[in-house]
Backbone bond lengths (Angstrom), bond angles and torsions (degrees), N, CA, C in turn:
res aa  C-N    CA-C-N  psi(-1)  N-CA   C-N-CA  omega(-1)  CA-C   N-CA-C  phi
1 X - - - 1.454 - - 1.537 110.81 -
2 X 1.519 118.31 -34.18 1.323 112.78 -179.16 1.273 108.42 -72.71
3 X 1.686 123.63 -34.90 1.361 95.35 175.45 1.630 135.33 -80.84
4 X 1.299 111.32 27.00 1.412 121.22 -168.83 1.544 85.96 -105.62
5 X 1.107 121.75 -38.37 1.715 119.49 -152.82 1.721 79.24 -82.90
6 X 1.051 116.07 -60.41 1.738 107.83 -174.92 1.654 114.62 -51.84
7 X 0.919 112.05 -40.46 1.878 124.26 165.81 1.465 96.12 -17.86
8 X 1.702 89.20 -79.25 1.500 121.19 -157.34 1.632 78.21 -60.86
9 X 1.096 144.52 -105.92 1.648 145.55 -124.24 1.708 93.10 -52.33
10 X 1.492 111.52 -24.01 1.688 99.26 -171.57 1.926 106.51 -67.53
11 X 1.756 103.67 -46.11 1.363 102.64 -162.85 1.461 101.01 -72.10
12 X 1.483 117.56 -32.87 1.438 116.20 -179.36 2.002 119.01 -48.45
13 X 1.299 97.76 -31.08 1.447 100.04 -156.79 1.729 79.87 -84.80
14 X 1.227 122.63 -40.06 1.639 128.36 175.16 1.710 128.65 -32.48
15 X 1.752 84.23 -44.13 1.171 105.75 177.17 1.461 111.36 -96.56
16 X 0.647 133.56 12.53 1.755 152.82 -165.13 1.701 84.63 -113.76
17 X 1.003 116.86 -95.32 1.365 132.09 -169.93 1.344 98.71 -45.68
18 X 1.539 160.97 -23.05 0.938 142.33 171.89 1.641 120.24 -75.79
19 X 1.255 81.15 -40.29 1.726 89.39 169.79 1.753 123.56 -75.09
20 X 0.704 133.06 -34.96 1.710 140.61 121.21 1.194 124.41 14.21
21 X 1.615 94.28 -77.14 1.673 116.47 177.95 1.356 101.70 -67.99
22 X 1.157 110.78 -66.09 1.434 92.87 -162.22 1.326 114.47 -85.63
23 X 0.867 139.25 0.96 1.839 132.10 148.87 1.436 112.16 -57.35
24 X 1.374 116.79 -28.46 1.940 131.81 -168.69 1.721 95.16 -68.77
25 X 1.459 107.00 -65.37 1.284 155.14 -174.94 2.051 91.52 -40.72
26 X 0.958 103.92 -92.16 2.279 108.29 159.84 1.398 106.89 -41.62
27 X 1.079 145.11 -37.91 1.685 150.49 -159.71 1.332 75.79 -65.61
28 X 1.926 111.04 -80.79 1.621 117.94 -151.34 1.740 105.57 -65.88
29 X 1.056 113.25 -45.61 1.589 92.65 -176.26 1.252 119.27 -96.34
30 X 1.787 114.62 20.01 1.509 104.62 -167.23 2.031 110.96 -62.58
31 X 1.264 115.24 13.25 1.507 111.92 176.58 1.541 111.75 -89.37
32 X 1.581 112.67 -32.36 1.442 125.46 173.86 1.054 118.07 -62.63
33 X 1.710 125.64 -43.86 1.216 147.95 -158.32 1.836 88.76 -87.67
34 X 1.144 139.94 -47.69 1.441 144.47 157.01 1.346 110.63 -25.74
35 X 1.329 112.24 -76.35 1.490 121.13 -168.81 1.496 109.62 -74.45
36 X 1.262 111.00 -34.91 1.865 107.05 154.52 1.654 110.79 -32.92
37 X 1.465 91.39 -89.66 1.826 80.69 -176.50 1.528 123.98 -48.69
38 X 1.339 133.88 -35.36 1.410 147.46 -172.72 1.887 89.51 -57.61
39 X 1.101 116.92 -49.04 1.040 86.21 -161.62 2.037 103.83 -102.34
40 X 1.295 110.51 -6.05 1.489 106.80 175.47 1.800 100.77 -68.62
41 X 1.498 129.85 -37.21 1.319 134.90 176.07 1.677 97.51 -51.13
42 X 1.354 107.55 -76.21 1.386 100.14 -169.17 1.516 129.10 -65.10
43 X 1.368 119.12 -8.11 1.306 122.47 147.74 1.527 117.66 -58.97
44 X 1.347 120.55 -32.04 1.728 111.71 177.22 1.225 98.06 -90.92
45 X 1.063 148.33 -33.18 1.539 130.47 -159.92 2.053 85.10 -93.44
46 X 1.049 126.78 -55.56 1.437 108.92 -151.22 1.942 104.63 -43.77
47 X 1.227 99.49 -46.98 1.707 92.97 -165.95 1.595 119.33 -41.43
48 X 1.544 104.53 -36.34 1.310 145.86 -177.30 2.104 108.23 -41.79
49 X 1.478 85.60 -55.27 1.078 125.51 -178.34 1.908 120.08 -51.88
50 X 1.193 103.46 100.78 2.196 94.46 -174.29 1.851 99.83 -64.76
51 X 1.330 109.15 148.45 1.158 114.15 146.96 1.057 127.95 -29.03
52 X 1.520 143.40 169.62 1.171 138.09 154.09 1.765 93.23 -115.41
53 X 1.460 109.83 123.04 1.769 99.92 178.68 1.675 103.89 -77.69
54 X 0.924 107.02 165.48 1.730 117.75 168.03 1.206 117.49 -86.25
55 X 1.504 117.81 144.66 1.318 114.49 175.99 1.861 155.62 -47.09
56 X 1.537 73.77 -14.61 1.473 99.35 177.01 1.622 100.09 -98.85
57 X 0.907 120.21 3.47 1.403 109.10 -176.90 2.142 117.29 -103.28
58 X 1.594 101.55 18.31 1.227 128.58 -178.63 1.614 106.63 56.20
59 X 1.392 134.12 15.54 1.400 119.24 169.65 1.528 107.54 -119.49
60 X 1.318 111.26 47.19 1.919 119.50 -177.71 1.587 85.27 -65.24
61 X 1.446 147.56 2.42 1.629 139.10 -155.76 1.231 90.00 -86.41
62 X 1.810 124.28 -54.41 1.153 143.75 179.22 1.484 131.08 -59.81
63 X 1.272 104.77 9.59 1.347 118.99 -172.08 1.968 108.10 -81.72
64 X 1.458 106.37 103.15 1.568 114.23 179.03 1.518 119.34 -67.32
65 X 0.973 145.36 105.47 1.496 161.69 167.75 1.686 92.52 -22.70
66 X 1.517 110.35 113.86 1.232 126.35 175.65 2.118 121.54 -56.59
67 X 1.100 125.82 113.01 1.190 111.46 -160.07 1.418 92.67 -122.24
68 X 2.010 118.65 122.66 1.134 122.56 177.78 1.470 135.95 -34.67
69 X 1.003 145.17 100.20 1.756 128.82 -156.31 2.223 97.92 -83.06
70 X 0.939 88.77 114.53 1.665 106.03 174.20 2.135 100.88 -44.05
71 X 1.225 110.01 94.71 1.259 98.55 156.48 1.450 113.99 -129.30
């Protein structure tokens, strides 16, 4: 019986300690892990995205009403 209860306290502390790390692990780089997605999002939407032509380029008609992007 004792070695079941020690089993259990070994994987527990295992699992203890994994979760630890990697919460520590997101803590320190959660700014990298930010700009990771920030910029994998705006890689799919930009292509997505029409030009806006310039005014001199005679299609100012086509010009889409700028809409804030939520960041």
């Amino acid at each position: 019986m004792q070695k079941i209860i020690n089993a259990l306290a070994v994987a527990s502390a295992v699992v203890s300690l994994t979760v630890v790390g990697t919460a520590g692990y997101v803590y320190v780089r959660k700014d990298a892990i930010i700009e990771s997605i920030k910029e994998k999002a705006m890689g799919s939407i930009m292509p997505a995205v029409p030009s806006i032509p310039s005014v001199g380029e005679g299609g100012a008609t086509d010009i889409i009403p700028s809409v804030p992007m939520p960041f």
